[in-house]
C-alpha positions in Angstrom: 13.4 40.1 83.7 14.5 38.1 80.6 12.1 35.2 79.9 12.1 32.8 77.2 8.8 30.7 75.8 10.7 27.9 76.4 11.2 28.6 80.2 7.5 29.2 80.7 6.5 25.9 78.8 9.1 23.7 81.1 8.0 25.4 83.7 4.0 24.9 83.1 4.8 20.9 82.4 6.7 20.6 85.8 3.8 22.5 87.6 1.2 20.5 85.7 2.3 17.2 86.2 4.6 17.2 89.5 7.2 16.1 88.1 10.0 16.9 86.3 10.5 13.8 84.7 7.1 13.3 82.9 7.3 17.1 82.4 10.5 16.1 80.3 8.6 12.8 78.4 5.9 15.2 77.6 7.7 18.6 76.6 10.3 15.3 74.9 12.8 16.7 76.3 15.4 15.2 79.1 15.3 15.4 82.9 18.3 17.6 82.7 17.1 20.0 79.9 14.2 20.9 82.0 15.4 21.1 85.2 18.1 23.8 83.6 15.3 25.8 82.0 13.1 25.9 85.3 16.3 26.6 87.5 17.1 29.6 85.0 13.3 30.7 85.1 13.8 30.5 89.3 17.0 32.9 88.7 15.1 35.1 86.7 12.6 35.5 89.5 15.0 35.4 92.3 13.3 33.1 94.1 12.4 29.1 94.4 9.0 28.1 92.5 9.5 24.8 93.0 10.2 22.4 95.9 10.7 18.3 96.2 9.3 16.3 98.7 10.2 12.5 97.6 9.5 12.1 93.9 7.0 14.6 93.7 7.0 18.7 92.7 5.4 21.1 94.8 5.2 25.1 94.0 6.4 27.6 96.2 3.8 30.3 97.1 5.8 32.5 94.4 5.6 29.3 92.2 1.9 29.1 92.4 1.3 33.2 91.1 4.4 32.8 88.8 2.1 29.3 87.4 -0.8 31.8 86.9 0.7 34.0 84.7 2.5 31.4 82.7 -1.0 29.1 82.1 -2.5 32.9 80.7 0.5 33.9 78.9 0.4 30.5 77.1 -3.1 30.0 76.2 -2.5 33.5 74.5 0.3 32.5 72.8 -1.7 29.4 71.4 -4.7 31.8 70.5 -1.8 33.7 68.6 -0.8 30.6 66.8 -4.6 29.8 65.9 -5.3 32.8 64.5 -2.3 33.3 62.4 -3.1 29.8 61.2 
């Protein structure tokens, strides 16, 4: 599986805010931009992680544990950046 930082972080806003569109205004970012790098990421994995109901984003069961690993895989690459700062 080929996974790029920028995959996990689009993917962590849409989880985090249900919503692809203020994932976008907070990752600044477009709609479109994001929506490409979470439908790559659900390639990668081979599966959906994400599902719409109306306006709002839900996660797939595989969303949820792929969401897991991305929030831990994140706050370690922020611990990275604080100690190398």
């Amino acid at each position: 599986m080929h996974l790029t930082l920028r995959q996990l972080q689009c993917f962590s806003a849409v989880a985090k805010n249900r919503s692809f569109t203020r994932a976008a205004e907070e990752l600044h970012l477009t709609q479109p931009a994001v929506s490409m790098q979470v439908r790559q990421l659900e390639q990668q994995a081979g599966l959906p992680l994400t599902e719409q109901f109306g306006k709002k984003v839900h996660l797939t069961e595989a969303g949820e544990e792929v969401y897991r690993y991305v929030r831990s895989i994140l706050q370690q690459v922020d611990e990275m950046d604080d100690v190398l700062n």
